[in-house]
N, C-alpha and C positions, 0 to 999 in steps of 0.2 A: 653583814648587811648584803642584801640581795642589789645588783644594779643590773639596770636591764639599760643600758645604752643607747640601743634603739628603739625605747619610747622617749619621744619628744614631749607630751605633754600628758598628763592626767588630767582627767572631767571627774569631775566628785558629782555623782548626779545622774542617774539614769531616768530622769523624768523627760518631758521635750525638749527639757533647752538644752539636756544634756547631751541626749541623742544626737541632736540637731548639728551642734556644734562637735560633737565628733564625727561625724560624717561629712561636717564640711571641711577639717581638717584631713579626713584619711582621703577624702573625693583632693583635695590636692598634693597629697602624696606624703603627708605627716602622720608618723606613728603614732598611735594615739592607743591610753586606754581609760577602758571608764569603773568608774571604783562606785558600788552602791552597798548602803548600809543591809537595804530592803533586800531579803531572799527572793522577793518575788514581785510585777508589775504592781502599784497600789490601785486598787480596783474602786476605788470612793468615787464618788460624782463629784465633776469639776465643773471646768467647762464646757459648754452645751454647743462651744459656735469659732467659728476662727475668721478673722477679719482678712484684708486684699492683702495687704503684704506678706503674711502667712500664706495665704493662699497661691499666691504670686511666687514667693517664695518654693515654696514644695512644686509648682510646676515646673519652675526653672530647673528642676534636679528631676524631672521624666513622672511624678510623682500624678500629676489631676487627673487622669483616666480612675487612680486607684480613689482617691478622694470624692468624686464624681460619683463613684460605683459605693461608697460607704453611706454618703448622703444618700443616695435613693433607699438604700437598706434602714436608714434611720426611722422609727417610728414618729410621727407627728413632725417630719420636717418641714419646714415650708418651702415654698416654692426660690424660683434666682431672687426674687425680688426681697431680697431679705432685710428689715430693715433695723429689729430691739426693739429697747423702749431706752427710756433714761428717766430713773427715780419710779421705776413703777409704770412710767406712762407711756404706752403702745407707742411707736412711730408709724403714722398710717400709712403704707406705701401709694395707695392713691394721692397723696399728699406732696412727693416726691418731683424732685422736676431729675427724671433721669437722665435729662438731654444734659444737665450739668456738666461741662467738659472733663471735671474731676471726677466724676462718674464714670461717664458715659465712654470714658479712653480704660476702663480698669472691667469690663464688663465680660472678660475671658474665664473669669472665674467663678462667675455667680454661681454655676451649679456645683459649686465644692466648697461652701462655707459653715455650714450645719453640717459640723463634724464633732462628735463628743468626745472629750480628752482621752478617754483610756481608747479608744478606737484609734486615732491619733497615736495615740505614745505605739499603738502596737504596729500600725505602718512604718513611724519614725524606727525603729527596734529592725524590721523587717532591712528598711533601707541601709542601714548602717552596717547590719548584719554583711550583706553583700559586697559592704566595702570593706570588708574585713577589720571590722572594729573589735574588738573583746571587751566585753562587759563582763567585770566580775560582783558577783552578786554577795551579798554577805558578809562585806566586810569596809568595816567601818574605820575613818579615819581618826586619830586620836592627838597629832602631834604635825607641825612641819617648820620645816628650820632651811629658810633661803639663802644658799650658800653664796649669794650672788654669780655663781657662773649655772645654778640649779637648784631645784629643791628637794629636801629628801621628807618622804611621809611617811608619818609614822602612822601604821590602823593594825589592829589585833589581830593581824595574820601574820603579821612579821614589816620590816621599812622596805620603801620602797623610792627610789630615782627618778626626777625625770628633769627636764630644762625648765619644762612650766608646767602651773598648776591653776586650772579655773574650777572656781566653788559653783556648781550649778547645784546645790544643796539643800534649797528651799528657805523660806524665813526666817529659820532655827540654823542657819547655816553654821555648822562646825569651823571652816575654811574661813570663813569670815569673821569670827572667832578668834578661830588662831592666829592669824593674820594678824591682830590688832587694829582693824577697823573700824570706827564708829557707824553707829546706826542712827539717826539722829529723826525725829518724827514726833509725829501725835497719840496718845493711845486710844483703847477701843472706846465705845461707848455701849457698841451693840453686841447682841449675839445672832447668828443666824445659823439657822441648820438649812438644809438642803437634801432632800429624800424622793427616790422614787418608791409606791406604797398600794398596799392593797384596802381599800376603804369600803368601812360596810354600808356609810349612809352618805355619799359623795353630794347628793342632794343640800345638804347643808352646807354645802363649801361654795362659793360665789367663782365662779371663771375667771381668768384673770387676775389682778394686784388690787388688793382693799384694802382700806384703813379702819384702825380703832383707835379709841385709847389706849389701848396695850400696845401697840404695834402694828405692822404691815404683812401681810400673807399674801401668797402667790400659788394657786391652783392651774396646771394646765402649764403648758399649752399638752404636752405630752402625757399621752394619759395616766395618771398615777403621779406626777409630778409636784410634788409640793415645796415650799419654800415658804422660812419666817423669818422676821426681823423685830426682833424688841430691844427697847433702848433700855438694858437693864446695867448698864457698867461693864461688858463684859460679861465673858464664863472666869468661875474661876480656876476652872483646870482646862483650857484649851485643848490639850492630849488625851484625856479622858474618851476611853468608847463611846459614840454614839451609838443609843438604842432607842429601840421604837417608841420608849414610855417615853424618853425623851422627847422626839420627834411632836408626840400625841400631845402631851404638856403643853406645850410651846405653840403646836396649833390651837388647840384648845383656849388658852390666856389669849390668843391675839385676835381670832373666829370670832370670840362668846357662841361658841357652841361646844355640845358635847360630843364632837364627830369622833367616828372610834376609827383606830389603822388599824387595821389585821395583821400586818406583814409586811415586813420591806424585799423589794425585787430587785435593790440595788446597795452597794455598799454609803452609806449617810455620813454626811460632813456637815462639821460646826464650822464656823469664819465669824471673826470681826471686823470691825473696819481702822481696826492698827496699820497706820500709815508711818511709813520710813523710804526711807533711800541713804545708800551706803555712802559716806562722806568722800570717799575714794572707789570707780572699779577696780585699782590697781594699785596692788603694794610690790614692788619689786617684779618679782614672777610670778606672782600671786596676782588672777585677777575673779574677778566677780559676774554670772550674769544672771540672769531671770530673778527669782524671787530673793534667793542671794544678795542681789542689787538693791532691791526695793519691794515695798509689798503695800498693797491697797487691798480695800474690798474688793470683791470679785464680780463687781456687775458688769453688763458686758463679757465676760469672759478676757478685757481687757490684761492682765496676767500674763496669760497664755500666750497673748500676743505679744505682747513688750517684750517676755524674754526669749521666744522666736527672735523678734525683730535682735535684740542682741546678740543672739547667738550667731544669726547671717552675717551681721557687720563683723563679728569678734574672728569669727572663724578664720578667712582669708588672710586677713592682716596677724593673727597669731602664728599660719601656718607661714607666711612669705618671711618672718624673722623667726619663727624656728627655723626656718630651712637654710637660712642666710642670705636671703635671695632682698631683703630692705632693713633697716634699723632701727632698733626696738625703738626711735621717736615714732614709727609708726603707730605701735599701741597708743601713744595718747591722743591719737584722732577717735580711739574709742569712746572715752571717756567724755570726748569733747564734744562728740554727735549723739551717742542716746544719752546722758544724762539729760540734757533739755526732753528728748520725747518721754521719760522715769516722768521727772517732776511735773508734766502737762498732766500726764496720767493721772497722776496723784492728784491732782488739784480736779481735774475730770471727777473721780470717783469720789470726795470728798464734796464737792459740790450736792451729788447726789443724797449723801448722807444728811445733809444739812436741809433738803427738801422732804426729805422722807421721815424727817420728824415729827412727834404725832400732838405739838403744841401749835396754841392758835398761828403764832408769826410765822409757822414753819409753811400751814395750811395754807395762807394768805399766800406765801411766795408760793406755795406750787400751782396755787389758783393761776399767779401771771404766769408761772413760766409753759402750765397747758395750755394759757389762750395763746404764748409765742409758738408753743408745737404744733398746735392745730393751724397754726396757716404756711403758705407752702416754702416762704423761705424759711420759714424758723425747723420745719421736719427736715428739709432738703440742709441745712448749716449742722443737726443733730446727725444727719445716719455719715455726714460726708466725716463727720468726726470721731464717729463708733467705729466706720470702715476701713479709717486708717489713710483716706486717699490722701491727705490734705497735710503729711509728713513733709517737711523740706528740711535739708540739711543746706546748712551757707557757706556754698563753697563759689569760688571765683567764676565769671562769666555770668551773662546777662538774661541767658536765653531760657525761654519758662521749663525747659524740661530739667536745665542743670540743679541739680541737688533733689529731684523727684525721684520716686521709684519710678520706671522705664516703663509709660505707657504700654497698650496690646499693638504691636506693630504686625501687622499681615505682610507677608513679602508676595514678590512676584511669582515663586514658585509654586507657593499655595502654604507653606509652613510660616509659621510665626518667629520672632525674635526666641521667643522664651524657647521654642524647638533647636535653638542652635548651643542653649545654656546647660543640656544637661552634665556635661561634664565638668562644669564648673571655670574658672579661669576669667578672664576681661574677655567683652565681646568689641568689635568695631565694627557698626555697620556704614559701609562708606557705598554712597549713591553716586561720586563724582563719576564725568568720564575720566580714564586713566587711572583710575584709583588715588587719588591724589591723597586722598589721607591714609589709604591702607600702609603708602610706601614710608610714612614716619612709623607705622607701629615697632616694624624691625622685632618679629617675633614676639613682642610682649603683650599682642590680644590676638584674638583668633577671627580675623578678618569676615564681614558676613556682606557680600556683594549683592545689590539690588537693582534694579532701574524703575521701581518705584516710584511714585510721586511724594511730596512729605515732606518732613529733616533730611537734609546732607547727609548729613553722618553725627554720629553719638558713637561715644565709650561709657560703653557700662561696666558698672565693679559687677563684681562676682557676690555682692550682695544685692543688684538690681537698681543699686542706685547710679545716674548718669551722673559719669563727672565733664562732662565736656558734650555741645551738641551745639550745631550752627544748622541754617536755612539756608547758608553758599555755598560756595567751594572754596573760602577763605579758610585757612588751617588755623589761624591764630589762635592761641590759649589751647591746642589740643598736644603739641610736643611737651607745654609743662605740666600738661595733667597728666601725661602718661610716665614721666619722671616721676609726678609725687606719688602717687597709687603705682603705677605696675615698676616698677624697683625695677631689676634687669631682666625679668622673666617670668612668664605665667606657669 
C-alpha cells in the first residue's frame, strides 16, 4: 500500500467545486490532492453565468480582474445589470429597483458574472495550480474504507492514504456511493439538451423561450445557442452521447418546424430535472459537496453556485481540523449551514419545472406568476434570489450584517475589504479608536484598520460570511465568535 502522509485530504472531482475547495485548503496550508476519473477538462456546455457569492467569492482569493477580463471576451454577454429569467421568463432589468440595499451593497462584482463553466473550471485549475495543488488525471476511484483515524482509497492505480476524503464527484458520485449514503428525492420527468449550433434556416426559430405542446425551446441569447425541454419521462440512457440528430429531433418536436442544424460549435448536454439531496454531507471522514450533495435542474446555472457556495464554507473548517488547529464538531456547522440553502435550491428549481409545463393548469399559473414578474417588486424578490444576495446563515447577534455574505466595504485607503482576503484566513476590520477589538483577536484574524464611517468592526470567515458585527465600540458577542470559528489560529 502506498501512504503518502502528507496528504491530508483527497477531492474526488476536478470540476469547480473540486478545484475550489482544494485551493482553499492548499491557500491555508493543507495538503491536498485531487483524484479525477476524466483524462481531460469536460468541455460540454454547462453553466452560462455565476451568481454574487461565487463571484464575491473568487475576488476574495485576487481572482475579478481575471473574471472581468473573461466576461468581456464572452460572446453575447450582457452587460453589470444582469438579471435571468425564471421558468422561461426574462427578468426585465428596467424593472429592477437596484437601490435594493441587498443589491445595491453586493454591486463590486457585476462585471464578473457571465462567466461560462469550462472558462471558469480553466481559471479555477489555473488558481489552484499556483497553490501547488496536484491534480491527477485518469484515475478513478473504486473502494474506500474509514479507518476512523483516516481513509484509505482504493482507484485502479493502486490505494491510497489520506485523514479526509470529499466526493466533489458529480451526481453519479462514486464517494457517495461508497460511503453508504442516501440520495433521497424526486425523479425526472423531462429531458433537455443544451447545444451551441450551426443553423441553416435560423429564421424559423423564435428568440427567446416559447411554448408548445411538445415542450419549451430556448433560442439566443448567444448566437447559435439553443436549448429544449420535453416532458417525455426522462431519457433513457442519461450517459448516452449527445449528437446533433439528437439535438435536431428534439428541437424540431418542440419548434413544429423543420429547422435543420449543420453543426455543433460546442460540446452538447442532456439534463433532467432529477432532484436529490444527500441525507448526510458527512459520514465519518467522508464528506460531500456540489452535485455529490444534491442535484436539480440546471436553470440559472444555480449548480454551479451551490457547490462553490459549499466548497468556500467546507474548505476552511476542513482545513482548521485537519491541521488540528479546532475539532471535527466543527464539520458539522457544515452540514448545518448549506443543507438549508441545497434544499431552497431544489424547491427554487422544482418550482420552475412545475411552471414550465406545457398543460392548461400549468399555463394558467405561469400566466399569474408573469403578471407578479412584470412588476417591480416581484422582478426585484426574483433576481435578489437568482443572485444569491438574500443567503443568511443563523448564527448568534442581532446586527443585519451577521450571518450575510460581507457586503462591498471601500476603506480609507482606497482598497476594499475583499483586497485584504486574498490570502485567505479571518479578517477583522476594527474602526474603534485604540483598536479596541483588534486587541481580542490575539493573532487569530488578520486585523484590517479604518477610520471610515459605517460598522465598527465585523469578523469575517474565510468563506465571507460575517460572524460577528456591531455599530459601537461595544465588543460583546465578538470574543465568543472568534472562539467558535477561528479555534487557536488562522
Amino acid at each position: 500500500m502506498f501512504v503518502d502522509t502528507s496528504v491530508k485530504v483527497i477531492v474526488v472531482g476536478a470540476g469547480p467545486v473540486g478545484l475550489t475547495l482544494a485551493a482553499e485548503l492548499a491557500l491555508a496550508g493543507v495538503r491536498v490532492q485531487v483524484l479525477e476519473r476524466r483524462t481531460a477538462p469536460d468541455p460540454a456546455m454547462r453553466a452560462q453565468s455565476i451568481n454574487v457569492p461565487t463571484a464575491e467569492a473568487l475576488d476574495r482569493r485576487g481572482l475579478l480582474p481575471a473574471l472581468e477580463q473573461i466576461q468581456r471576451e464572452t460572446p453575447g454577454a450582457f452587460g453589470p445589470r444582469f438579471t435571468g429569467h425564471f421558468a422561461g421568463m426574462p427578468l426585465d432589468p428596467g424593472l429592477v429597483d437596484w437601490a435594493d440595499p441587498e443589491l445595491a451593497v453586493h454591486s463590486a462584482v457585476d462585471g464578473a458574472r457571465m462567466i461560462p463553466q469550462p472558462r471558469l473550471e480553466a481559471l479555477l485549475a489555473e488558481h489552484a495550480e499556483r497553490l501547488g495543488v496536484q491534480v491527477r488525471r485518469g484515475v478513478a476511484v473504486t473502494a474506500l474504507a474509514d479507518t476512523g483515524e483516516g481513509v484509505v482509497v482504493g482507484t485502479d492505480s493502486g490505494p491510497l492514504h489520506a485523514g479526509w476524503v470529499v466526493g466533489c464527484d458529480g451526481g453519479h458520485s462514486i464517494v457517495r456511493r461508497l460511503a453508504g449514503i442516501p440520495f433521497p428525492g424526486t425523479d425526472p420527468e423531462i429531458t433537455g439538451y443544451q447545444a451551441v449550433v450551426d443553423i441553416a434556416d435560423p429564421e424559423k426559430l423564435a428568440d427567446g423561450w416559447s411554448w408548445s405542446p411538445h415542450g419549451v425551446y430556448r433560442y439566443g441569447p448567444q448566437p447559435g445557442r439553443v436549448a429544449t425541454v420535453e416532458f417525455d419521462g426522462g431519457p433513457a440512457d442519461r450517459t448516452a452521447p449527445v449528437t446533433l440528430a439528437d439535438v435536431q429531433s428534439s428541437l424540431r418536436r418542440v419548434s413544429g418546424t423543420d429547422v435543420t442544424l449543420t453543426g455543433l460549435r460546442a460540446t452538447p448536454t442532456r439534463w433532467t430535472d432529477n432532484t436529490r439531496q444527500a441525507a448526510a454531507y458527512r459520514a465519518g471522514r467522508v464528506l460531500l459537496a456540489g452535485d455529490a450533495a444534491h442535484v436539480h435542474p440546471p436553470f440559472g446555472g444555480q449548480g454551479l453556485n451551490l457547490g462553490v457556495g459549499d466548497a468556500a464554507n467546507l474548505g476552511w473548517k476542513l482545513a482548521a481540523v485537519a491541521s488540528g488547529r479546532s475539532p471535527e464538531s466543527l464539520l458539522d456547522t457544515y452540514d448545518a449551514e448549506r443543507r438549508p440553502v441545497g434544499a431552497w435550491v431544489l424547491d427554487w428549481t422544482r418550482a420552475q419545472i412545475g411552471i414550465l409545463r406545457g398543460d392548461p393548469k400549468s399555463g394558467a399559473l405561469r400566466g399569474v406568476v408573469a403578471d407578479l414578474l412584470a412588476t417591480r417588486d416581484g422582478t426585484t424578490y426574483a433576481v435578489k434570489q437568482i443572485a444569491g444576495v438574500t443567503q443568511r446563515i443563523p448564527l448568534p447577534g442581532d446586527h443585519p450584517w451577521t450571518g450575510r455574505y460581507v457586503p462591498d466595504v471601500s476603506l480609507g485607503d482606497g482598497s476594499r475589504l475583499a483586497d485584504h482576503a486574498h490570502e485567505g484566513g479571518f479578517l477583522l476590520l476594527d474602526r474603534t479608536p485604540g483598536a479596541l477589538f483588534a486587541n481580542l483577536a490575539k493573532g487569530r484574524a488578520r486585523v484590517i484598520r479604518d477610520d471610515g464611517t459605517g460598522v465598527a468592526g465585523a469578523l469575517v470567515r474565510p468563506d465571507g460570511v460575517v460572524a460577528w458585527a456591531s455599530d459601537t465600540t461595544d465588543p460583546v458577542g465578538l470574543g465568543p465568535a472568534l472562539g467558535q470559528w477561528a479555534g487557536e489560529g488562522v
